[in-house]
N, C-alpha and C positions, 0 to 999 in steps of 0.2 A: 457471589457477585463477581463478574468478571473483574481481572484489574488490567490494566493498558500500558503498555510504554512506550511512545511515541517517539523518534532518535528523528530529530530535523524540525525546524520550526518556520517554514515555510508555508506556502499556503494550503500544499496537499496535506501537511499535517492537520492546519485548522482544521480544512473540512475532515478530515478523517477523527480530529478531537472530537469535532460535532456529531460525526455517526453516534460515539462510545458514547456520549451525553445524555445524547435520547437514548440509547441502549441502556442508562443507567450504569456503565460505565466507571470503576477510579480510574480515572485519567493522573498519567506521568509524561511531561513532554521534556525530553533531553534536547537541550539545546548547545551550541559549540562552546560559546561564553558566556555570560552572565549578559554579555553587552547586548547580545546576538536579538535583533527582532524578533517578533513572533508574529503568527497571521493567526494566533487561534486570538479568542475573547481571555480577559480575566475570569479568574475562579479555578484554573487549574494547578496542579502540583507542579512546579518544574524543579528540572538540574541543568546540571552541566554536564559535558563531556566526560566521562571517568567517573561520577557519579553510580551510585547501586543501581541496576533497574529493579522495580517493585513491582512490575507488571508479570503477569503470565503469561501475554501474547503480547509480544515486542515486533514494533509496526518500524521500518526501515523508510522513510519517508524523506528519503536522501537519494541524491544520482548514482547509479550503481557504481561510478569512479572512486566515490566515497565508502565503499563496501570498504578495501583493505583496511582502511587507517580507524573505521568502529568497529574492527573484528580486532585489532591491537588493542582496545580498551575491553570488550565483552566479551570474544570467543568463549573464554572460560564458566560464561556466566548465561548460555543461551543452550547450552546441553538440557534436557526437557523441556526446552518451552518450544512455544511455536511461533515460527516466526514468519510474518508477510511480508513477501516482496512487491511495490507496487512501481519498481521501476519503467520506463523505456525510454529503453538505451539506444536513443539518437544523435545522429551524429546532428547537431547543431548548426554546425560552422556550414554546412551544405545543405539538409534538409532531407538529405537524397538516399538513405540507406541505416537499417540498423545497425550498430555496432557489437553485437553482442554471435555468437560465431553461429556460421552459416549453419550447425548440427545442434546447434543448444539454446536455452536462454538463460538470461541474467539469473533466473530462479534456478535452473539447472546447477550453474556456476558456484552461486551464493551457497547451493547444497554440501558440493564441494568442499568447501571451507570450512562449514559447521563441524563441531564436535557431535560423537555418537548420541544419539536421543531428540538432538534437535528436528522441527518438523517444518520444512516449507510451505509456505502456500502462498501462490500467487494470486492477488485479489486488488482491485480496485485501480489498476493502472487504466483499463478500456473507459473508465471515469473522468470526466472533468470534473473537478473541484466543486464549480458550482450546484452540480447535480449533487453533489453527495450533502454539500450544506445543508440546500433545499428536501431532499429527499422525495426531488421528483425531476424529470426527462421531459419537457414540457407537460401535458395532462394527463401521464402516467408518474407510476410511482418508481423512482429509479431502481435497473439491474445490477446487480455488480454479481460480475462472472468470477469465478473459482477455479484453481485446481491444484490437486497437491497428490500426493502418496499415500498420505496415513488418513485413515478415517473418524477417527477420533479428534486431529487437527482440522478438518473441514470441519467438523460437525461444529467446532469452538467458532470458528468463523462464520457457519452460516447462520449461527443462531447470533452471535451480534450483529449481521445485517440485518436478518429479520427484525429482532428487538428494536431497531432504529427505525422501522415500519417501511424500509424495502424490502426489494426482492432478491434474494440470493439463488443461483442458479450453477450446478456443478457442470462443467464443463469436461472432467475424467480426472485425469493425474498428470503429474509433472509434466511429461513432455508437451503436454497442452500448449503450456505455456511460451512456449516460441509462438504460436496463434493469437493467443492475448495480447502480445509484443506487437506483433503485426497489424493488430486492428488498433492497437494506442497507436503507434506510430501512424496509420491512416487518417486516422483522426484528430490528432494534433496536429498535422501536415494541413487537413482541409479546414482547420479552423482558423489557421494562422496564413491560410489565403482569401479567407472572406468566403468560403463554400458553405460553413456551417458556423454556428456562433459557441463561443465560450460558455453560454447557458445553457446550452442542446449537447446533442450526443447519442450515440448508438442505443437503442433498446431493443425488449423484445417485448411485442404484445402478447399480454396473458392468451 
């Protein structure tokens, strides 16, 4: 059985608790304090910040800003797992450009930092939350795009999207993922001017 470690408890964690649920899933959601909200449901394992992770895929469900200061708590402890990036790294305060460098992305980045053995794989940022709850794109069944280096770490991935009765779709490897970055940030941008709604989102029909 898979197990899960979720670092953020906001709302893209819920719904991404949700996917591992229906995937049949142990769910871990590492939260910053004990006080700290959560958007997932009861019935999950939680910690705290510096807490063990107990997952084999450890889900970063935090603003990439937040990368340095959960790499001072886990770096040491994220060597063989694999780990997904579902960031995008928009600038906020304007709306108007990615932050993450003109030749790379946040998953690139995040690579960078990891210890030998660990495996990236960027997955579920071109998502809106709600689609992932639901586990459908209005009356399709939702996509979440992929890509990473190691093929052993997709394969872990695509087979808990499946499990959760979407559709997983490889997109190639790492460098992909500046592309992925791109279409989240389109899409987050047209959602939050009224073009597309917070329950819709990018698919692909079978």
């Amino acid at each position: 059985m898979t197990t899960i470690s979720i670092i953020g408890s906001g709302k893209m964690s819920g719904a991404i608790a949700e996917v591992a649920m229906r995937a049949g899933a142990n769910i871990q959601i590492i939260k910053r304090s004990a006080a700290s909200p959560s958007a997932a449901r009861p019935g999950f394992e939680y910690g705290v910040m510096g807490d063990e992770l107990t997952g084999d895929l450890i889900v970063l469900a935090v603003p990439y800003g937040a990368y340095p200061s959960i790499l001072e708590h886990y770096r040491d402890q994220l060597s063989e797992k694999v780990i997904i990036d579902i960031s995008n790294p928009i600038d906020f305060s304007t709306y108007d450009e990615l932050t993450s460098p003109a030749d790379s992305s946040t998953a690139a980045e995040l690579a960078k930092m990891l210890p030998e053995g660990a495996a990236v794989v960027k997955a579920f940022n071109v998502n809106l939350g709600d689609t992932l709850t639901t586990g459908t794109n209005g009356t399709t069944r939702t996509t979440v795009l992929y890509a990473g280096d190691f093929a052993d770490a997709k394969v872990v991935v695509a087979a808990l999207i499946e499990a959760s009765g979407m559709r997983a779709v490889d997109v190639g490897p790492l460098t992909r993922a500046r592309e992925l970055e791109a279409m989240g940030f389109l899409q987050i941008i047209m959602a939050a001017v009224g073009k597309t709604r917070y329950e819709s989102g990018f698919t692909l029909l079978p």
